[in-house]
N, C-alpha and C positions, 0 to 999 in steps of 0.2 A: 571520495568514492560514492558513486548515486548507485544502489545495486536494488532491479526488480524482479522478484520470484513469483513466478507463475506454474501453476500447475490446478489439475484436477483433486477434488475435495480428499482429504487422508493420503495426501500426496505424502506430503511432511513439510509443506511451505513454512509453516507454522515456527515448528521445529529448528529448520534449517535456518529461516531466517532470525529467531533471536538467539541462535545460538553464534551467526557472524556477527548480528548486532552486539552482543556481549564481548566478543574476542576484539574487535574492534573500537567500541566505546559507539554507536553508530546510532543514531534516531530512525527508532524500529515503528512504520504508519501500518495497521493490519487493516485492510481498506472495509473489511466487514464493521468495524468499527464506525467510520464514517458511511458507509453504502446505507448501514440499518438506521432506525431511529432507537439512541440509545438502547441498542443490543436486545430491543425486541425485531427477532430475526421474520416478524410477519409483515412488519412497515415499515418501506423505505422509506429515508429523508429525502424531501424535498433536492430538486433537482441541482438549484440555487448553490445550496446549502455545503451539500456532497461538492459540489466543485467550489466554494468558499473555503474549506475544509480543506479540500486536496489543494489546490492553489497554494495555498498557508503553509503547507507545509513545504513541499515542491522547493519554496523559497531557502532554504536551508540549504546550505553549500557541502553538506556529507547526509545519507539516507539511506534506506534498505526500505521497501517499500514490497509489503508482502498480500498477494489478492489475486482473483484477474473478473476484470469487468470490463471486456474487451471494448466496446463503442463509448468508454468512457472514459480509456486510459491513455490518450494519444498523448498529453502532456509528459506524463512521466514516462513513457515508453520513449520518450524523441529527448528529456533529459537524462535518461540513463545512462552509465557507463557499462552496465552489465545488465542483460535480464537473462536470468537463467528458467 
């Protein structure tokens, strides 16, 4: 199961998503994690890097993938089986 939750900030992406990832057992990607450079939220990582990152993971044959970074998410949006 690839499952991509999208929505606006205090949605409850957050929430929602490691709460299927735990009922599931599922590898839980929070893309602010890769988008930012190590979780300072004033500088992105390199463009590279962010898609080195996403790539990598993508590869994994089960996923929940929680963010939206619209011009950057065409991979995992055209691998998902769900984006809610």
């Amino acid at each position: 199961m690839k499952i991509h939750i999208i929505g606006g900030s205090g949605s409850g992406k957050t929430t929602i998503s490691q709460r299927l990832a735990d009922k599931y057992n599922l590898p839980l990607l929070e893309l602010d994690e890769i988008y930012w450079n190590d979780g300072n939220y004033n500088i992105k990582r390199p463009k590279y890097e962010r898609n080195r990152l996403l790539n990598s993971f993508l590869k994994n044959d089960r996923w929940i993938i929680e963010g939206v970074y619209y011009k950057w998410l065409d991979d995992s949006f055209n691998d998902s089986d769900y984006i809610f």
